[in-house]
C-alpha positions in Angstrom: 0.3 7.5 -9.7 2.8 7.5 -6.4 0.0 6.0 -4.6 -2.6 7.7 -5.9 -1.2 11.2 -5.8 -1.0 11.7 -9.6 -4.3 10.3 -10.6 -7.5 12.8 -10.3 -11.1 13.2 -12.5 -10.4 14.1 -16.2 -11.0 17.3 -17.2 -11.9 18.8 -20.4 -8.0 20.6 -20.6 -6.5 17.2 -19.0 -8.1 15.0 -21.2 -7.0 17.0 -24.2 -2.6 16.8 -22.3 -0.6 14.5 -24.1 0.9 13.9 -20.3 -2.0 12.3 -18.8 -3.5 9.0 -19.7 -7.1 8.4 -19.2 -8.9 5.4 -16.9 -12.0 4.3 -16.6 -13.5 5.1 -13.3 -15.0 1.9 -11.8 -16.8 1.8 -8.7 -16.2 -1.2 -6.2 -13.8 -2.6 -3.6 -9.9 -2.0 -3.5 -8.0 -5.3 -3.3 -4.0 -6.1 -4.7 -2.4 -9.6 -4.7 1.1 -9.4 -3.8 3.5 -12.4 -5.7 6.6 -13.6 -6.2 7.3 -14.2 -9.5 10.0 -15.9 -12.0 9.1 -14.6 -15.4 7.0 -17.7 -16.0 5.3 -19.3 -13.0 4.1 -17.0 -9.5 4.0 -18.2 -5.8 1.3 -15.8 -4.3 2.0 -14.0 -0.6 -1.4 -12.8 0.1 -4.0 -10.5 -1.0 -5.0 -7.6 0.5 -7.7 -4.8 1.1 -7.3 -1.1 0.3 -7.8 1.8 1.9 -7.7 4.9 0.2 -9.0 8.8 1.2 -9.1 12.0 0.0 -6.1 14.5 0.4 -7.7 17.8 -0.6 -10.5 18.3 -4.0 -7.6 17.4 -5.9 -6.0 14.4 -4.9 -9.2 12.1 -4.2 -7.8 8.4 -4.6 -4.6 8.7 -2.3 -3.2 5.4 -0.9 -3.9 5.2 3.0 -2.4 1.9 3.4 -3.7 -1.7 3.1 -4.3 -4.9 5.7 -3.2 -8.5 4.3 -6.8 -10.0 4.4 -9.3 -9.8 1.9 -13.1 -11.2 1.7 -13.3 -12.8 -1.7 -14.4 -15.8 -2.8 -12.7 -19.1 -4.0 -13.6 -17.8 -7.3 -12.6 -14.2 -7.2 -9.4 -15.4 -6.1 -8.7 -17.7 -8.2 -9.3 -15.2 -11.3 -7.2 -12.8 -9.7 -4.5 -15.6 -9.5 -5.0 -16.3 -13.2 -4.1 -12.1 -14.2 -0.9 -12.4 -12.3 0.1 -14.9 -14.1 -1.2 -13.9 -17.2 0.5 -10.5 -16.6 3.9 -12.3 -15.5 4.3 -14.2 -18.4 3.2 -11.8 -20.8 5.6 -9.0 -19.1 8.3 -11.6 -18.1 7.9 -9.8 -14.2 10.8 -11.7 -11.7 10.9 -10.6 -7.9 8.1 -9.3 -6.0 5.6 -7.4 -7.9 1.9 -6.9 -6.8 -1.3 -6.1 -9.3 -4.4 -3.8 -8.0 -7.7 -4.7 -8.9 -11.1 -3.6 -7.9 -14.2 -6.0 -6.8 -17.4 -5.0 -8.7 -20.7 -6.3 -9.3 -18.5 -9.5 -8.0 -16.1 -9.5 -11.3 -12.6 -8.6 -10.4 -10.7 -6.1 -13.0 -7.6 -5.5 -12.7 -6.1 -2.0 -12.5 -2.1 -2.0 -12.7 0.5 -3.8 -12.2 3.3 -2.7 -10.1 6.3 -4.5 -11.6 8.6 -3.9 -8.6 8.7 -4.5 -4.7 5.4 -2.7 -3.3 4.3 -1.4 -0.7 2.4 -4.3 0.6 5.5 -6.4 0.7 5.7 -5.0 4.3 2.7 -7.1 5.5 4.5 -10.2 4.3 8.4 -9.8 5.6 10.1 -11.3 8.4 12.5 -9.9 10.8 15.4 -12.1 9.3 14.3 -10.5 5.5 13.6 -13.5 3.7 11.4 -11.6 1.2 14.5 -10.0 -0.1 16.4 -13.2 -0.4 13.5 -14.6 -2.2 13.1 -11.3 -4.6 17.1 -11.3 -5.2 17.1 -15.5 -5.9 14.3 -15.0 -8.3 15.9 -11.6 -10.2 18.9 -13.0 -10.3 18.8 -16.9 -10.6 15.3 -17.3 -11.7 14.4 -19.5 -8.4 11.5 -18.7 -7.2 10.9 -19.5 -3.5 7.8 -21.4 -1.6 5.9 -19.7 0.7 4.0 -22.1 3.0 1.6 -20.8 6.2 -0.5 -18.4 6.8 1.1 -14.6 7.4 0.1 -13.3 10.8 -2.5 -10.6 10.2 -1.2 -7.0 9.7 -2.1 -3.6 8.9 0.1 -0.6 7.6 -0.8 3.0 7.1 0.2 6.3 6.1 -0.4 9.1 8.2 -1.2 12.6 7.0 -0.5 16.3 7.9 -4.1 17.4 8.6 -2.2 21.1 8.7 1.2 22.4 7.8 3.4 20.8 11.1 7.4 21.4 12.1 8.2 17.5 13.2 9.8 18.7 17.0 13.7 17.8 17.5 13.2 15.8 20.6 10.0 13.3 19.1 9.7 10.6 20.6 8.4 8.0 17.8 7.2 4.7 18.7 8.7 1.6 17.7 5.3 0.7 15.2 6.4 4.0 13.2 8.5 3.9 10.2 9.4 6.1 7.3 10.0 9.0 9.8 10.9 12.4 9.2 13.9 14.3 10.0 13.6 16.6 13.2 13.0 20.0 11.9 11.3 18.8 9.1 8.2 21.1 8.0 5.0 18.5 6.7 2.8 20.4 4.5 -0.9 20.3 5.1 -2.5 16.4 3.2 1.5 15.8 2.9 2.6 11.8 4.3 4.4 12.0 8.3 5.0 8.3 8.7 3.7 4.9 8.7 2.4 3.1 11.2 2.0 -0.7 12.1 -0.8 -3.0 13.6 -1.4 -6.6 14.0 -4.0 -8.5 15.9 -6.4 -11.5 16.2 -9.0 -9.7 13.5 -9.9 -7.5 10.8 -11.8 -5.2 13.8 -9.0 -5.5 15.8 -6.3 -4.7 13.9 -8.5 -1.6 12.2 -9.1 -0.1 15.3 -5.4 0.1 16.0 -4.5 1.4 13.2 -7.0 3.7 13.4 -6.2 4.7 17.2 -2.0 4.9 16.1 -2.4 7.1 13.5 -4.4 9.4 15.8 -2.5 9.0 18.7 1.0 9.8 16.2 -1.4 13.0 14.6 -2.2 14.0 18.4 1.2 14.0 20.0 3.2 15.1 16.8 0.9 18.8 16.5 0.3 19.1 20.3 4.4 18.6 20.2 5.2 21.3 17.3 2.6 24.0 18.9 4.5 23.5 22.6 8.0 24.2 20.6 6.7 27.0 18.6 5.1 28.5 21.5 
């Protein structure tokens, strides 16, 4: 699905498309559990909540980004625990894969697995990349590494062209940005810009940030292009 870009409400044509696989659409909470894994046992990172949005009538379920805190019980937990492990062993995943699931009517089900380093890993590295160490010693050697304390809190997002945008040569991006495009770059309209990072002592906190850095890059980045094209 390219984080949710691919996946939209079935059709009678698209249900019909030998291309298109069908899902049953399940209301409830967006969670993922991001793991190490071995091909036999898992040592979990975190797990996270999801935020998705609307890019146009089209793409409704597009990945917005994802904070690594989630409210869920012991229980919940604990069965999401047992599908990655399920999952690993059944699919022999090594490295760091994730699985999505949603919350409803408190059952968890489990949507997909995503049997390579995702997006979520982010929320987990260090600034020394022991994440990647631990991915390559358990792809490679099958030794799969302990993680012990709690990860600070942190948020990532993507932002989005709310119109079509030339990304001005002289940009000044801030140092919480990555995956930046290349000056002179034209951004469609519901097309990704960048990502952008948070952290704080909260859930509020760190959503509020997010939310006020992806408006602040939205803000500058369009009042920029209309100055240069002016």
């Amino acid at each position: 699905g390219t984080g949710g870009r691919g996946i939209a409400p079935c059709t009678r044509e698209s249900g019909h498309d030998p291309a298109v696989y069908l899902q049953r659409k399940t209301e409830g909470l967006n969670f993922s559990l991001t793991f190490l894994a071995d091909g036999a046992n898992i040592e979990m990172l975190g797990l996270n909540t999801l935020w998705h949005r609307a890019c146009g009538p089209d793409r409704p379920y597009v990945y917005e980004g994802a904070v690594n805190r989630a409210e869920l019980t012991q229980e919940q937990q604990g069965t999401a625990l047992h599908y990655a492990l399920l999952l690993t062993r059944e699919f022999r995943l090594v490295g760091l894969n994730s699985i999505d699931f949603i919350l409803s009517d408190e059952c968890v089900y489990v949507l997909e697995i995503n049997p390579r380093i995702p997006a979520t890993y982010e929320l987990y590295e260090t600034r020394k990349g022991h994440l990647i160490r631990a991915h390559m010693d358990a792809c490679i050697h099958a030794k799969l590494a302990r993680m012990s304390g709690e990860r600070p809190l942190r948020a990532h997002a993507h932002v989005y062209a709310p119109e079509p945008v030339r990304v001005p040569a002289c940009f000044d991006w801030p140092l919480w940005t990555a995956d930046r495009p290349h000056p002179g770059e034209v951004i469609q309209e519901h097309e990704p810009v960048c990502s952008v990072f948070a952290g704080g002592k909260n859930m509020g906190q760190v959503h509020a940030m997010i939310r006020a850095r992806m408006q602040k890059i939205l803000h500058e980045l369009v009042q920029d292009a209309h100055r240069a094209s002016v």
